[in-house]
C-alpha positions in Angstrom: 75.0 29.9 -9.5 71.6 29.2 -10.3 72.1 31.4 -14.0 74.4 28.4 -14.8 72.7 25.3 -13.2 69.1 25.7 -14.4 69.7 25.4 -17.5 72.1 22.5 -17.3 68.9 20.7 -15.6 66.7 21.6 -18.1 69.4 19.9 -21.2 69.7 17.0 -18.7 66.0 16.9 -18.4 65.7 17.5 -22.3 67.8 14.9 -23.2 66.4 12.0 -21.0 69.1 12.1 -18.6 66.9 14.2 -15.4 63.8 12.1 -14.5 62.5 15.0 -12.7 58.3 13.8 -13.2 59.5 10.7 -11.4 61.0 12.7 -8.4 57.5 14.2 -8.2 54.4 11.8 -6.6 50.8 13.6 -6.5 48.5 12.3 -3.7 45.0 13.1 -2.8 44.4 15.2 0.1 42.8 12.4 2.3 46.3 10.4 2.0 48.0 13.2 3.5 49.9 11.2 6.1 51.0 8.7 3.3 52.6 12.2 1.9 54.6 13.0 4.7 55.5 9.3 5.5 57.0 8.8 1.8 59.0 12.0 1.8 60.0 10.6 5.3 61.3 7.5 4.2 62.8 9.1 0.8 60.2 7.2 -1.6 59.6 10.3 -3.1 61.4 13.5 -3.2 58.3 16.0 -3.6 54.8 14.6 -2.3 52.3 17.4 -4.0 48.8 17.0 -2.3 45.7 17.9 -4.2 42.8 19.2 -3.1 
């Protein structure tokens, strides 16, 4: 029920408890394969490339 656990993530997140920025790992487009490898190998849970 997403009405009900969004906005328990966003308490946990407001009170320190949800490190969602560090679940979250930008990389520049020409490290790509670096991207996938790390979600790969779980060192990060959402690789964002940038253009």
């Amino acid at each position: 029920m997403p009405h009900v656990l969004i906005p328990q993530l966003i308490a946990l997140y407001e009170a320190g408890r949800f490190p969602f920025d560090k679940l979250i790992k930008h990389y520049a487009f020409e490290d790509i394969n670096q991207a996938f490898e790390d979600s790969e190998n779980g060192v990060t849970l959402k690789p964002v490339v940038t253009f």
